[in-house]
N, C-alpha and C positions, 0 to 999 in steps of 0.2 A: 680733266686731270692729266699733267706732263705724264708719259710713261719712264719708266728708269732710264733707257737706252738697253743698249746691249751692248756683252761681254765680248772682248778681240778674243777672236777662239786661237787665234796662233799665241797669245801670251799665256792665254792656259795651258797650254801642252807646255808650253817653255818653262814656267815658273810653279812654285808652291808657297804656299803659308804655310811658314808653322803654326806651333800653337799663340807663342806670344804676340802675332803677328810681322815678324819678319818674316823677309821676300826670299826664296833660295832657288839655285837655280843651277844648273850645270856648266863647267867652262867650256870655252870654245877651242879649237885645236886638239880634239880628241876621234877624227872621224876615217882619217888618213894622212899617207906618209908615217906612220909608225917605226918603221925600221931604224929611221936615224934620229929620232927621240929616245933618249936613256929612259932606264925602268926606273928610275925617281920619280924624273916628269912626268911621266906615263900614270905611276901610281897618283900622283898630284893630281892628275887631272880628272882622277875618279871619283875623287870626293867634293861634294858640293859645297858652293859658295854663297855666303851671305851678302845681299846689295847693300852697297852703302845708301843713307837714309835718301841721297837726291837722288840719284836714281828708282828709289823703290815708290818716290810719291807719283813718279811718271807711271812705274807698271801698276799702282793700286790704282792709278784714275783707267787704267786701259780693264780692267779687272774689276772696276765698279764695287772697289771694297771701301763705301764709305765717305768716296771724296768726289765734289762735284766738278764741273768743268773739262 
């Protein structure tokens, strides 16, 4: 009997499901050089992001939610 495979543990930490199943995930450019980013962007970059669908079918097959290959 195939076994499942296994989950990429660095897209786990990266990413979440919601409930409906979309992919969300934090943006990038939030770690340093802060000083000369305005506090718009800064606020912008706190809030999470939803993948668009092509992208998110790559992270559900790294993620093993459902999709083979």
């Amino acid at each position: 009997m195939p076994k499942p495979g296994k989950t990429n543990r660095s897209m786990k930490k990266r990413f979440k499901v919601t409930g409906t199943g979309k992919i969300k995930h934090y943006r990038s450019m939030h770690s340093h050089y802060m000083m000369k980013k305005s506090k718009r962007r800064k606020r912008a970059l706190r809030v999470p992001a939803v993948l668009t669908s092509r992208e998110a079918t790559h992270i559900r097959r790294g993620l093993l939610l459902g999709l083979k290959g």
